[in-house]
PyMOL commands that place a pseudoatom at each C-alpha (Angstrom):
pseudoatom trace, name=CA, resn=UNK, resi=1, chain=A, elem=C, hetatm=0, pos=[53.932, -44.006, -79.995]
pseudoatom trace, name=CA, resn=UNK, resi=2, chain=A, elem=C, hetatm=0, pos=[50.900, -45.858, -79.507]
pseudoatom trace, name=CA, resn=UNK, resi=3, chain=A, elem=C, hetatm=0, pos=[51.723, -47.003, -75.816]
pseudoatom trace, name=CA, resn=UNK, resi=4, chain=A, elem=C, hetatm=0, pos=[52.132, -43.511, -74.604]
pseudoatom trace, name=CA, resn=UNK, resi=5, chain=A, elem=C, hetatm=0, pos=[48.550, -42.519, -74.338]
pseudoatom trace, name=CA, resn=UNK, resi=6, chain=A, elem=C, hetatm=0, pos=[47.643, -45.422, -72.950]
pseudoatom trace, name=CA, resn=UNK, resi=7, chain=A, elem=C, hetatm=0, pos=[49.945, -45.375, -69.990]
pseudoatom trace, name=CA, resn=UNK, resi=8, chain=A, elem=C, hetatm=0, pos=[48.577, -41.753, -69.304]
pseudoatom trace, name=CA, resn=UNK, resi=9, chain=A, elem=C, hetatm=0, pos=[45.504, -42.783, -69.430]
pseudoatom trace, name=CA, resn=UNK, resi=10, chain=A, elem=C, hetatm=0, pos=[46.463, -45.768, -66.718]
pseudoatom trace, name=CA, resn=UNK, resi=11, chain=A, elem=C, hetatm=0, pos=[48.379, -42.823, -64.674]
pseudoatom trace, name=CA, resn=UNK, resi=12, chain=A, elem=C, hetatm=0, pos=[45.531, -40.768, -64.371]
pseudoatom trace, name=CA, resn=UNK, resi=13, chain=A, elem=C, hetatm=0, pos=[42.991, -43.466, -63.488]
pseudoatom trace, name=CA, resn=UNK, resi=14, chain=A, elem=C, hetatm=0, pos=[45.615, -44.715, -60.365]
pseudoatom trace, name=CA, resn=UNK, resi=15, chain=A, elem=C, hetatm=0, pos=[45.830, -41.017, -59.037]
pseudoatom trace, name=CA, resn=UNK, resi=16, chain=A, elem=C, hetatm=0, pos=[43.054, -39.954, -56.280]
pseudoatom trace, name=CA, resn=UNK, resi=17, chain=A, elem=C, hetatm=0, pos=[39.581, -38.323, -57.080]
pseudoatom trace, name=CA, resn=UNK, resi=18, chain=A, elem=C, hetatm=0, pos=[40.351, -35.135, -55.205]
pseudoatom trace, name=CA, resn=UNK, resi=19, chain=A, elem=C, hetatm=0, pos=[36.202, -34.929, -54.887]
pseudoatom trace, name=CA, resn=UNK, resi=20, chain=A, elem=C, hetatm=0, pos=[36.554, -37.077, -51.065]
pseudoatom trace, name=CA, resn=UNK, resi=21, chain=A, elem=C, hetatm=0, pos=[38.265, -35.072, -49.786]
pseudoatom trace, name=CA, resn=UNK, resi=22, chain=A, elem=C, hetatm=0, pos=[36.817, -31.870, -50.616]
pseudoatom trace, name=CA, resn=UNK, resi=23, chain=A, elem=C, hetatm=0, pos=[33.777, -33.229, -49.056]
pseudoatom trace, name=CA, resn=UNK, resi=24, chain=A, elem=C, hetatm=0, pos=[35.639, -34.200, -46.401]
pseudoatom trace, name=CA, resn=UNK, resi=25, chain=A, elem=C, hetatm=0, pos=[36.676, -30.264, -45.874]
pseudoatom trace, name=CA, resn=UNK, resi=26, chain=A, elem=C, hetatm=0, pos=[33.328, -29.220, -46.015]
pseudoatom trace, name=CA, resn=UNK, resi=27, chain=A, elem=C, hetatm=0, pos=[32.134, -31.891, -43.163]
pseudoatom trace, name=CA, resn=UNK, resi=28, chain=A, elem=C, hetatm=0, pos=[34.299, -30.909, -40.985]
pseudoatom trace, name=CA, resn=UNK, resi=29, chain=A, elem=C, hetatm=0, pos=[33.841, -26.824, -41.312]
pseudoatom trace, name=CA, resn=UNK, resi=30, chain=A, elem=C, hetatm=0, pos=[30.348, -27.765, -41.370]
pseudoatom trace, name=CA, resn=UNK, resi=31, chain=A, elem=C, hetatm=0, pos=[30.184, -29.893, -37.515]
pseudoatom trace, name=CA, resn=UNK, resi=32, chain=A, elem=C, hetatm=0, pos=[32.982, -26.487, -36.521]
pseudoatom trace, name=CA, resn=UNK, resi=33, chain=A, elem=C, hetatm=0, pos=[30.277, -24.506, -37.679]
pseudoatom trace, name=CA, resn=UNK, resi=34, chain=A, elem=C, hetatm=0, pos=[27.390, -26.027, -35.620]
pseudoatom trace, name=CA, resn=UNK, resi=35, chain=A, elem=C, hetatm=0, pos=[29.558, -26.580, -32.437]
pseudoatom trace, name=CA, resn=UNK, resi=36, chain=A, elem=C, hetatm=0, pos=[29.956, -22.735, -32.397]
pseudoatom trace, name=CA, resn=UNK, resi=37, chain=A, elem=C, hetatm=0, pos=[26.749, -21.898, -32.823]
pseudoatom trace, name=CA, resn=UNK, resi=38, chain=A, elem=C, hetatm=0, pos=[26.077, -24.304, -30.368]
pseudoatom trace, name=CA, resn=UNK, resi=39, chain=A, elem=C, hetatm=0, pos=[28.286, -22.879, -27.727]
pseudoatom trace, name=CA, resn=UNK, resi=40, chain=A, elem=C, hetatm=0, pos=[26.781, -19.443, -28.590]
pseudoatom trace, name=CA, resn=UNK, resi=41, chain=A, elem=C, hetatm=0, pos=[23.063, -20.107, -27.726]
pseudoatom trace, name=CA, resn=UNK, resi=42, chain=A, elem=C, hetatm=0, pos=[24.139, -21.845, -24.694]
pseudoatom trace, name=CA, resn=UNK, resi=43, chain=A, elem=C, hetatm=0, pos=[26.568, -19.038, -23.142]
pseudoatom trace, name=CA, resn=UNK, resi=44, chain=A, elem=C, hetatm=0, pos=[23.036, -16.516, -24.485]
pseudoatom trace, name=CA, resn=UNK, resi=45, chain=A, elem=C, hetatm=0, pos=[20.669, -18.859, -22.900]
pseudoatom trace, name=CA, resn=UNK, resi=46, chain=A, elem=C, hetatm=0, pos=[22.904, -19.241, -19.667]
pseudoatom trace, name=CA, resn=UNK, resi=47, chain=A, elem=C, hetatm=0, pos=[23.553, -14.962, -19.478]
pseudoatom trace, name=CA, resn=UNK, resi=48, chain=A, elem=C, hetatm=0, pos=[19.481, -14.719, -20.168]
pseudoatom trace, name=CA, resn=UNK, resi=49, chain=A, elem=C, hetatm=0, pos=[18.748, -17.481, -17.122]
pseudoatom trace, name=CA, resn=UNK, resi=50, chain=A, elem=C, hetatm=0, pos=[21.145, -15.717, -14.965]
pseudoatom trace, name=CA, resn=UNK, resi=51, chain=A, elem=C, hetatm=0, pos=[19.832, -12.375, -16.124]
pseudoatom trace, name=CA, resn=UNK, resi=52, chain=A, elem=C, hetatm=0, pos=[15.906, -13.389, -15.366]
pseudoatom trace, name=CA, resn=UNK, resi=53, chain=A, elem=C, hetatm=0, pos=[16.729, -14.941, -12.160]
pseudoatom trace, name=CA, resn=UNK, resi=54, chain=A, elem=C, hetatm=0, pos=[18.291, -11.550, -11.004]
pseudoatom trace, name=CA, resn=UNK, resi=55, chain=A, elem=C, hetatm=0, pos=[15.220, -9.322, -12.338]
pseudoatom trace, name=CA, resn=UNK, resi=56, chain=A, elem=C, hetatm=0, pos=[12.985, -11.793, -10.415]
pseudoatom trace, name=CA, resn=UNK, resi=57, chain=A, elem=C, hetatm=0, pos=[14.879, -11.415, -7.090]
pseudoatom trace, name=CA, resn=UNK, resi=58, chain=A, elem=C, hetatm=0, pos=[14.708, -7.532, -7.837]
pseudoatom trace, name=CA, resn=UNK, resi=59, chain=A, elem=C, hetatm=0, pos=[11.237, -7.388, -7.821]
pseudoatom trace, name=CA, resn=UNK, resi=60, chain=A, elem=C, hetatm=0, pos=[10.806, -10.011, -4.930]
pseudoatom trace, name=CA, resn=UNK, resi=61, chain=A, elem=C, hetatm=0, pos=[12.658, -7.871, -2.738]
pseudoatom trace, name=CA, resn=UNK, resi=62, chain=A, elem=C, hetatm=0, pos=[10.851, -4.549, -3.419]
pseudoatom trace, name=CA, resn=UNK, resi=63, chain=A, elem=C, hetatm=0, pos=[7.889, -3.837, -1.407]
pseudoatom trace, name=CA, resn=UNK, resi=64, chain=A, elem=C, hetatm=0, pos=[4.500, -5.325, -3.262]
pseudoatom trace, name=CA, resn=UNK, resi=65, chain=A, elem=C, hetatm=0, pos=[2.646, -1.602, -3.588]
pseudoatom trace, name=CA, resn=UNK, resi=66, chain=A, elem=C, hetatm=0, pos=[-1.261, -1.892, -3.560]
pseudoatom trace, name=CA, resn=UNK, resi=67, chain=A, elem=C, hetatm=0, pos=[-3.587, -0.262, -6.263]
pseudoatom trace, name=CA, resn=UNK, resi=68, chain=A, elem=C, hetatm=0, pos=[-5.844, 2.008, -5.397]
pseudoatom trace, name=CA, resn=UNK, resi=69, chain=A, elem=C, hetatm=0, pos=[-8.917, 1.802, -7.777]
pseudoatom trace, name=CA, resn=UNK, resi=70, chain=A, elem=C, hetatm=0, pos=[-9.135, 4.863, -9.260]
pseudoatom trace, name=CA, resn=UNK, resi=71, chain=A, elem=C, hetatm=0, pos=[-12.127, 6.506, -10.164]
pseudoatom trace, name=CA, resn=UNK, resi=72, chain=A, elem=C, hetatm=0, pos=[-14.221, 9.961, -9.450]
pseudoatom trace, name=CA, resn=UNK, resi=73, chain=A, elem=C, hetatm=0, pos=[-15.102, 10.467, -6.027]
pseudoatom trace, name=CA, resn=UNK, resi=74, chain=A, elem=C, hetatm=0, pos=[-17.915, 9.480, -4.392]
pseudoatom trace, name=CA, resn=UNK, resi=75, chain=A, elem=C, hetatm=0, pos=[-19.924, 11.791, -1.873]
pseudoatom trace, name=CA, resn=UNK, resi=76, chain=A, elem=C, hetatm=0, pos=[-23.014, 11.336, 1.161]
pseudoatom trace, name=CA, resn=UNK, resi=77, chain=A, elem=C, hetatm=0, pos=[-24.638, 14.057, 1.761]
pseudoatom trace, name=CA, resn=UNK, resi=78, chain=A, elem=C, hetatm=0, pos=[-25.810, 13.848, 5.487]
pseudoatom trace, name=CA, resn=UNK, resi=79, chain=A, elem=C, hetatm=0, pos=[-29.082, 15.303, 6.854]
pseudoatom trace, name=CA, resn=UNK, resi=80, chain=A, elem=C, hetatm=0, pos=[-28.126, 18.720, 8.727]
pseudoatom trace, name=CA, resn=UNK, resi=81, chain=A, elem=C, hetatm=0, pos=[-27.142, 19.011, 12.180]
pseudoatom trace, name=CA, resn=UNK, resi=82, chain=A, elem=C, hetatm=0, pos=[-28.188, 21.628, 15.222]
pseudoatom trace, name=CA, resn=UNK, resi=83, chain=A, elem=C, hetatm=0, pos=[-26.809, 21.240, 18.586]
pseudoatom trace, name=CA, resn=UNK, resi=84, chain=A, elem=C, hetatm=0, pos=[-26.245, 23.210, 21.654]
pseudoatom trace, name=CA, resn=UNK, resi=85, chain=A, elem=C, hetatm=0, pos=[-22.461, 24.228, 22.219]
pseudoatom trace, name=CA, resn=UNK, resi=86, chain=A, elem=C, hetatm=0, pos=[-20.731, 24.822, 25.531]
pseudoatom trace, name=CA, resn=UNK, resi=87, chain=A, elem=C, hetatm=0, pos=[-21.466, 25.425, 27.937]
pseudoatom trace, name=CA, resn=UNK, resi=88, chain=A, elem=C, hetatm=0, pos=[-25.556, 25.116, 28.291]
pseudoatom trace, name=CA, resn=UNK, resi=89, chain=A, elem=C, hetatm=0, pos=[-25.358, 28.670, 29.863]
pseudoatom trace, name=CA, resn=UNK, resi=90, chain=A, elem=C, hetatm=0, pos=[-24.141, 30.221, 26.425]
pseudoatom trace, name=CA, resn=UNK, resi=91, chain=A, elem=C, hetatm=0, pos=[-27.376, 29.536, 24.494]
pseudoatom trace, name=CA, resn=UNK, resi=92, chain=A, elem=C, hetatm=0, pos=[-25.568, 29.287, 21.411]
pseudoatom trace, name=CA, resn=UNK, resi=93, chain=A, elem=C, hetatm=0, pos=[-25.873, 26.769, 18.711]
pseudoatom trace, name=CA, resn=UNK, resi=94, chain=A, elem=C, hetatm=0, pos=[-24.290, 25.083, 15.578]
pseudoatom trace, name=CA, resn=UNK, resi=95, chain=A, elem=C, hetatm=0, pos=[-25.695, 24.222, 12.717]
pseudoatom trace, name=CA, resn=UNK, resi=96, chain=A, elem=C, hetatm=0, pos=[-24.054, 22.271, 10.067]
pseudoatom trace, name=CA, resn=UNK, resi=97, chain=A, elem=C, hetatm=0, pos=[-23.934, 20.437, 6.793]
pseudoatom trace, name=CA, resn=UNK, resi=98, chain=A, elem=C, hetatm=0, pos=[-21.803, 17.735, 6.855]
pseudoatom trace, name=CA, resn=UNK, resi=99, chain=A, elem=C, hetatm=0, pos=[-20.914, 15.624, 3.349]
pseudoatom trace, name=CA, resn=UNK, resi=100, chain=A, elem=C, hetatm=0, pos=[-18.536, 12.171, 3.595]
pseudoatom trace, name=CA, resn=UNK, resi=101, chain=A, elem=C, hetatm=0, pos=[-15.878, 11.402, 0.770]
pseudoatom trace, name=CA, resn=UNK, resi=102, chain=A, elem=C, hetatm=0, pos=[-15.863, 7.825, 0.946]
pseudoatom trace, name=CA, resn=UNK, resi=103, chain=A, elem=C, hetatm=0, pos=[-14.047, 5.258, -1.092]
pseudoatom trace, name=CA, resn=UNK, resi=104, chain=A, elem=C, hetatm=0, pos=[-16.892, 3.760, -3.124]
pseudoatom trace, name=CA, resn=UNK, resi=105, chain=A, elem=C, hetatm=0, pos=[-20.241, 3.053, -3.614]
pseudoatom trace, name=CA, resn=UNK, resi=106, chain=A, elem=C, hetatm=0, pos=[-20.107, 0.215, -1.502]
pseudoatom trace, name=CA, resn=UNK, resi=107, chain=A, elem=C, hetatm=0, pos=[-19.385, 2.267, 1.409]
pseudoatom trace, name=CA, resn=UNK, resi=108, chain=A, elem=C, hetatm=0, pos=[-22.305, 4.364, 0.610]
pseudoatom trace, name=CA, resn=UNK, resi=109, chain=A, elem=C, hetatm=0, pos=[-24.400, 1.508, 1.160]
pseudoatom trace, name=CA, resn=UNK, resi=110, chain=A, elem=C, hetatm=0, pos=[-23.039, 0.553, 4.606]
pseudoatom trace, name=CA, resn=UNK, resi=111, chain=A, elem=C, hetatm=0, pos=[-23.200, 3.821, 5.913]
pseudoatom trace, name=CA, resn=UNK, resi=112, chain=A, elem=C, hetatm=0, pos=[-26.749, 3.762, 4.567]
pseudoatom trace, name=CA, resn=UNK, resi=113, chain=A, elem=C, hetatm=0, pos=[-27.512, 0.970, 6.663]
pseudoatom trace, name=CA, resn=UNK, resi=114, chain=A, elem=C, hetatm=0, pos=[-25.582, 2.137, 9.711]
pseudoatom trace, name=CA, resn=UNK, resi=115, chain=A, elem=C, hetatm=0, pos=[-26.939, 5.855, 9.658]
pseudoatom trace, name=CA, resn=UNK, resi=116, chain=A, elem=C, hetatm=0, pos=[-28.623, 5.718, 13.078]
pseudoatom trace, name=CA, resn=UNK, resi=117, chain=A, elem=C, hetatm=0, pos=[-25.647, 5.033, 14.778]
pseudoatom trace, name=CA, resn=UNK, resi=118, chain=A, elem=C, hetatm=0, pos=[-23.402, 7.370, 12.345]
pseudoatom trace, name=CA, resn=UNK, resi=119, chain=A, elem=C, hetatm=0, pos=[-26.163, 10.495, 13.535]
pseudoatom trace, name=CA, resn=UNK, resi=120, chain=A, elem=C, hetatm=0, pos=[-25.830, 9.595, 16.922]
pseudoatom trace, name=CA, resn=UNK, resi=121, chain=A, elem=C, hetatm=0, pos=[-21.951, 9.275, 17.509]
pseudoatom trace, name=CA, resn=UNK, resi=122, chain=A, elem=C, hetatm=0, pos=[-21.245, 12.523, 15.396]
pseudoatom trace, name=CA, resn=UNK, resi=123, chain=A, elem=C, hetatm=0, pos=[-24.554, 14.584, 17.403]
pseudoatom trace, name=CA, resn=UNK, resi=124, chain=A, elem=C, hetatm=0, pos=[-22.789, 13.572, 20.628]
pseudoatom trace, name=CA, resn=UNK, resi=125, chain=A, elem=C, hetatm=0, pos=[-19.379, 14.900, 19.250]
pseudoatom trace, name=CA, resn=UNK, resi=126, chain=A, elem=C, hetatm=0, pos=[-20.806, 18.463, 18.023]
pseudoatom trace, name=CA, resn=UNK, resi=127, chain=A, elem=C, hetatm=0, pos=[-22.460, 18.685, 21.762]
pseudoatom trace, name=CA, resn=UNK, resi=128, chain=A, elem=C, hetatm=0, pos=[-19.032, 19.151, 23.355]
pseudoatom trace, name=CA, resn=UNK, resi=129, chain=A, elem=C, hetatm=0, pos=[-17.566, 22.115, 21.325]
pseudoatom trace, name=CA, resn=UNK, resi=130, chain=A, elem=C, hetatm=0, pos=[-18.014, 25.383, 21.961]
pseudoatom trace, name=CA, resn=UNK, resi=131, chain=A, elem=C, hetatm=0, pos=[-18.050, 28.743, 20.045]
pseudoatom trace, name=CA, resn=UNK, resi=132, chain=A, elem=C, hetatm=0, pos=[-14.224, 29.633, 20.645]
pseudoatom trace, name=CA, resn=UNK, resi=133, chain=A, elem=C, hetatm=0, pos=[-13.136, 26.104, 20.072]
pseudoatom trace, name=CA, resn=UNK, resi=134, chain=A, elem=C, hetatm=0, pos=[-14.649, 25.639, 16.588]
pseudoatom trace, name=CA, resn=UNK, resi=135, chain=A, elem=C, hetatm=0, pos=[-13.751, 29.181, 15.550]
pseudoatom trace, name=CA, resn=UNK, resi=136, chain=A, elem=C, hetatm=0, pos=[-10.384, 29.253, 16.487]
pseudoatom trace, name=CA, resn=UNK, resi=137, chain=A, elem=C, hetatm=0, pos=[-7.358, 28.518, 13.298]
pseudoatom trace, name=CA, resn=UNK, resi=138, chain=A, elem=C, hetatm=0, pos=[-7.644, 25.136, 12.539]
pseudoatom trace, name=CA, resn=UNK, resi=139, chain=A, elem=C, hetatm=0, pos=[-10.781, 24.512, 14.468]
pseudoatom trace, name=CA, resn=UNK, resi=140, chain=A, elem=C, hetatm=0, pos=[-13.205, 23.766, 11.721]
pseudoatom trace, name=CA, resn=UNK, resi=141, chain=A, elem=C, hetatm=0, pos=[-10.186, 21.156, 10.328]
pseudoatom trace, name=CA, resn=UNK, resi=142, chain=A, elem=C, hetatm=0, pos=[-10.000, 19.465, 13.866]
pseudoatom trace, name=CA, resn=UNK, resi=143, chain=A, elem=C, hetatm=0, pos=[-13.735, 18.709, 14.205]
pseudoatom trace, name=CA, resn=UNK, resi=144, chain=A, elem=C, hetatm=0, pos=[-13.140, 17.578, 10.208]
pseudoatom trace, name=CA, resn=UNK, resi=145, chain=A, elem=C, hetatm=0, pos=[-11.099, 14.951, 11.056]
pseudoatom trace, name=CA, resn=UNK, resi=146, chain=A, elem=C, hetatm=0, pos=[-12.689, 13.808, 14.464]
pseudoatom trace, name=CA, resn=UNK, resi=147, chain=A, elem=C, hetatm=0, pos=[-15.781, 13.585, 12.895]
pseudoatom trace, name=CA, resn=UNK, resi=148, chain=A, elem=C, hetatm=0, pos=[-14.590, 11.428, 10.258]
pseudoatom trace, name=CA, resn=UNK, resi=149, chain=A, elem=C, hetatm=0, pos=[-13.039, 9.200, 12.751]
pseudoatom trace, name=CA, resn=UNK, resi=150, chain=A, elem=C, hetatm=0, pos=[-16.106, 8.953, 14.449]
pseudoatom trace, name=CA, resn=UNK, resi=151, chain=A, elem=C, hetatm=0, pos=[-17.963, 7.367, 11.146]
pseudoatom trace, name=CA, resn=UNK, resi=152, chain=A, elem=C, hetatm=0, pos=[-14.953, 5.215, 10.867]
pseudoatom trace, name=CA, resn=UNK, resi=153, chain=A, elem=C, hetatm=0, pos=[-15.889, 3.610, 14.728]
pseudoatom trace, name=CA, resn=UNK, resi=154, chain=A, elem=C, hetatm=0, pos=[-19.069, 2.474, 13.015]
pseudoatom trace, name=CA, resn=UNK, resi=155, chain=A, elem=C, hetatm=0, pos=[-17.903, 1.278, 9.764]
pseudoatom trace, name=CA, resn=UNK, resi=156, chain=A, elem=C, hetatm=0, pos=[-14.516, -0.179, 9.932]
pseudoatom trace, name=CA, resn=UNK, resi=157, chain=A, elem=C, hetatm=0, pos=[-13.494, -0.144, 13.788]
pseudoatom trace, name=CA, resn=UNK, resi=158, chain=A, elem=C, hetatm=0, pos=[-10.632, -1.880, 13.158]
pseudoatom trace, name=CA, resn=UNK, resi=159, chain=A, elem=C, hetatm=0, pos=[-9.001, 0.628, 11.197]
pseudoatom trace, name=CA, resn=UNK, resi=160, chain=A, elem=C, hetatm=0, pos=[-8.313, 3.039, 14.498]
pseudoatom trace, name=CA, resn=UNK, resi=161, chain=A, elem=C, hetatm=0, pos=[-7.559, 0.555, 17.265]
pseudoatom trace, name=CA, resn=UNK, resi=162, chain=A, elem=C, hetatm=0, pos=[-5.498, 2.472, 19.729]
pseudoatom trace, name=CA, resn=UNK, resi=163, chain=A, elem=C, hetatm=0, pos=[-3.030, 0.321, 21.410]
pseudoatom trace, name=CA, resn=UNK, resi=164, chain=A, elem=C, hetatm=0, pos=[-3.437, -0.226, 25.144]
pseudoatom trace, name=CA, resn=UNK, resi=165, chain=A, elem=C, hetatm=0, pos=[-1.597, 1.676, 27.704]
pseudoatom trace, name=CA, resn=UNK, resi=166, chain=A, elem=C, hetatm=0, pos=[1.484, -0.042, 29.191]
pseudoatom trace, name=CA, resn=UNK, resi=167, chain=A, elem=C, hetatm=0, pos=[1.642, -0.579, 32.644]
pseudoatom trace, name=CA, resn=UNK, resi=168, chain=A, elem=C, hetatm=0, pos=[4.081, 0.810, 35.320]
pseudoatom trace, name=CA, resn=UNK, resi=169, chain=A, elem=C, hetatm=0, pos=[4.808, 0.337, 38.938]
pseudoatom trace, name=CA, resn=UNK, resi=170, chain=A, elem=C, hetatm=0, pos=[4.161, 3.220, 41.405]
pseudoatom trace, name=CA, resn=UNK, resi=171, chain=A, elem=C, hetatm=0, pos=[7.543, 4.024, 42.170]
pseudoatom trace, name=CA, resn=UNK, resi=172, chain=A, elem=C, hetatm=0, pos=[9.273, 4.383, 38.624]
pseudoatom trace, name=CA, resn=UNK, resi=173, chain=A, elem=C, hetatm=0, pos=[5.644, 6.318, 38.073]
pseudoatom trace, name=CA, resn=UNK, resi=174, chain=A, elem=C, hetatm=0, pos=[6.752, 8.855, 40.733]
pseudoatom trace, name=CA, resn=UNK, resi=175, chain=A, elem=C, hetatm=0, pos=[10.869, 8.565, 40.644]
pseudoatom trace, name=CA, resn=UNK, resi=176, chain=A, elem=C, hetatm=0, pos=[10.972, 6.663, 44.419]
pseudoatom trace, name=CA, resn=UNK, resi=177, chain=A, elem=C, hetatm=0, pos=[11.583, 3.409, 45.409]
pseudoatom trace, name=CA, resn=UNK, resi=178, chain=A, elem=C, hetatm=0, pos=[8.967, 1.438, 47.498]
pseudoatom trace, name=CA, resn=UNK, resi=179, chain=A, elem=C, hetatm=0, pos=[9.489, 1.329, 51.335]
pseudoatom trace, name=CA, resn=UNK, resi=180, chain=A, elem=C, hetatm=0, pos=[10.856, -2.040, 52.749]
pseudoatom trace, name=CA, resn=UNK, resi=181, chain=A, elem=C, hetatm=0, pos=[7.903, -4.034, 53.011]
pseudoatom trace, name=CA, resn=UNK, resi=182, chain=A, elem=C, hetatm=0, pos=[5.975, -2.156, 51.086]
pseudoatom trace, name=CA, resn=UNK, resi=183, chain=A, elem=C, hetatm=0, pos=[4.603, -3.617, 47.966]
pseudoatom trace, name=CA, resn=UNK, resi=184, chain=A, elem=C, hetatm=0, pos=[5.052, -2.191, 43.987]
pseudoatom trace, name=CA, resn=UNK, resi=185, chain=A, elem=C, hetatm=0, pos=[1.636, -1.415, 43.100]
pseudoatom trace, name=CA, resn=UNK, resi=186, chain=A, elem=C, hetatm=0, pos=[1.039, -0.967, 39.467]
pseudoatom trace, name=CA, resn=UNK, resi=187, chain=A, elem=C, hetatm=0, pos=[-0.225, 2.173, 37.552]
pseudoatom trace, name=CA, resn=UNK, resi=188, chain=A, elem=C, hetatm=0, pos=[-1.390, 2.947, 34.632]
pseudoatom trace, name=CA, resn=UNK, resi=189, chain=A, elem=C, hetatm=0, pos=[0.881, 4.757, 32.740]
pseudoatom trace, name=CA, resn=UNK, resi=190, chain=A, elem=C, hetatm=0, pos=[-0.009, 8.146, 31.083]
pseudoatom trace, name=CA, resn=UNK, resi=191, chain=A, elem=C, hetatm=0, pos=[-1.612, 6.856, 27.625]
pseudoatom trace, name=CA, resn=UNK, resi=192, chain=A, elem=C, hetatm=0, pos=[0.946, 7.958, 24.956]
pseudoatom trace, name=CA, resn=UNK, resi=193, chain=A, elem=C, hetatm=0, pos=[-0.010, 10.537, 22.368]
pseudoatom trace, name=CA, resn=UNK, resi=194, chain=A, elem=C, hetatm=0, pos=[-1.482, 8.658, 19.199]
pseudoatom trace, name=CA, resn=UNK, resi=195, chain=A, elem=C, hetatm=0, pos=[-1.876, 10.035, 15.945]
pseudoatom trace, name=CA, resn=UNK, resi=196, chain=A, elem=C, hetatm=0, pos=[-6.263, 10.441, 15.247]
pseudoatom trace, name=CA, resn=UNK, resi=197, chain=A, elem=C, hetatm=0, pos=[-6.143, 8.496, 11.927]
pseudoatom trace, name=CA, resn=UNK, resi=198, chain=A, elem=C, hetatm=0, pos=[-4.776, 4.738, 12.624]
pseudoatom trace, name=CA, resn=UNK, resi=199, chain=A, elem=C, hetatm=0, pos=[-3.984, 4.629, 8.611]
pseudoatom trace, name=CA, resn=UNK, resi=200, chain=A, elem=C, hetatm=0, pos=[-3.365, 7.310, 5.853]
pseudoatom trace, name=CA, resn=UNK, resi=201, chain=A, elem=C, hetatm=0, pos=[-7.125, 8.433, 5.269]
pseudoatom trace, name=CA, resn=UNK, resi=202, chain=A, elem=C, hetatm=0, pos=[-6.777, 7.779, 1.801]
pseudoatom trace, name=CA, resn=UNK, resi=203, chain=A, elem=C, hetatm=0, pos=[-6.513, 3.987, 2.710]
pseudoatom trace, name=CA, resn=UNK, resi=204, chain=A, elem=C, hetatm=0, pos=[-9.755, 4.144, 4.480]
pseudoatom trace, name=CA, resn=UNK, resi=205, chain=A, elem=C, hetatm=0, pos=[-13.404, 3.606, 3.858]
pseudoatom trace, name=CA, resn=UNK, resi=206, chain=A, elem=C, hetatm=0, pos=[-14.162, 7.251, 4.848]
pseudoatom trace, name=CA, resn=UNK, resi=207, chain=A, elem=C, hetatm=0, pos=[-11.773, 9.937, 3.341]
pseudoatom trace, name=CA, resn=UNK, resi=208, chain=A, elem=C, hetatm=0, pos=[-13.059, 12.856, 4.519]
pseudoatom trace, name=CA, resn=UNK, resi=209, chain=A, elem=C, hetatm=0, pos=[-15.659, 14.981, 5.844]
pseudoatom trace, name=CA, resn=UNK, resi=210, chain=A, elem=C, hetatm=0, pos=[-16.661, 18.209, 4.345]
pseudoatom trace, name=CA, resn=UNK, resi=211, chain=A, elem=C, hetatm=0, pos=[-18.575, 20.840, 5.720]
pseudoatom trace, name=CA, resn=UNK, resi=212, chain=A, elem=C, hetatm=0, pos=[-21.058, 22.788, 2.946]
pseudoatom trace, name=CA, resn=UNK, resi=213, chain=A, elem=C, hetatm=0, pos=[-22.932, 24.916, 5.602]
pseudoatom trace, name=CA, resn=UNK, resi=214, chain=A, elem=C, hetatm=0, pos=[-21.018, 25.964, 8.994]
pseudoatom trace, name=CA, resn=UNK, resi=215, chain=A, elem=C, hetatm=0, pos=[-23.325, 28.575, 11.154]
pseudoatom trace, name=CA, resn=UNK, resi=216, chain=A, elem=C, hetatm=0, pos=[-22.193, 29.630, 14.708]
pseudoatom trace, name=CA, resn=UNK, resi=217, chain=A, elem=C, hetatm=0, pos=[-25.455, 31.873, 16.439]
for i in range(1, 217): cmd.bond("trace and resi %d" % i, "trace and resi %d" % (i + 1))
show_as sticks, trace
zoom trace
């Protein structure tokens, strides 16, 4: 009776610990485990790459948009002009108040410095109108905007360059060929019809120009 435990006990200590391979188990769902998660953040990190790479082309192929500073407007007042209209005969006169909406102070400054010439470009403009011209619909807006282009010929000439007129020869000009012999002389052809403002006037150094006192006697 006595052997009996003793070869259960000697049974029990030659079967296997079952611990190993529990821990085994758990190694193994463990590296599963981090090879997933692994996978995961690289398929995310690849779909984000791919996804910032197309949001950059995006916005390298739209047009870059410049800011306009924004602000209040800035005005200068001009002294007041009188000149004769047309023709001399008439013996009638304008007198005016002119103000400039420009795009900063800075612009203030140049015209400031530049006033002479500003005066006498926009005094030589007001001496070719006449009554009928300036009093006609739209008249007052016309001399508006040629005035301001004036200013702009002193301060930022570069902003209404007019291209140059293109060159013909005489006999596409008038719709004949030359005579034998005779050789193609070249023309100037009829300058094309250009728009006043060379840029949107709200791009420019001299938006506008406003008249405050507009007499006609």
């Amino acid at each position: 009776m006595a052997k009996e435990p003793k070869a259960e006990i000697e049974a029990a200590a030659e079967a296997p610990a079952p611990a190993p391979k529990s821990r085994k188990k758990m190694i193994i769902i463990a590296a599963a485990a981090v090879v997933l998660i692994g996978g995961g953040a690289a398929g995310w990190m690849m779909m984000g790459g791919k996804h910032t790479d197309g949001e950059a082309q995006a916005n390298a192929d739209e047009p870059r948009k410049v800011a306009r500073p924004s602000g209040p407007p800035v005005f200068l007042p001009l002294e007041p002009f009188i000149v004769n209209l047309q023709p001399p005969a008439s013996s009638q006169f304008l007198q005016v108040d002119v103000t400039l909406r420009v795009a900063d102070a800075h612009v203030v400054d140049e015209l400031k410095a530049l006033m002479p010439e500003v005066r006498d470009r926009l005094l030589r403009l007001l001496a070719t109108k006449n009554a009928p011209e300036l009093t006609a619909p739209g008249g007052r807006d016309k001399l508006a905007e040629a005035m301001r282009m004036e200013v702009t010929q002193v301060i930022d000439p570069e902003a209404v360059k007019k291209p140059e007129a293109p060159k013909v020869t005489r006999e596409a000009a008038e719709g004949e060929p030359a005579a034998p012999g005779e050789p193609s002389a070249d023309v100037e052809a009829e300058e094309p019809a250009v728009e006043e403002a060379a840029a949107a006037a709200e791009d420019m150094k001299v938006r506008s120009v406003l008249f405050t006192s507009f007499i006609i006697q």
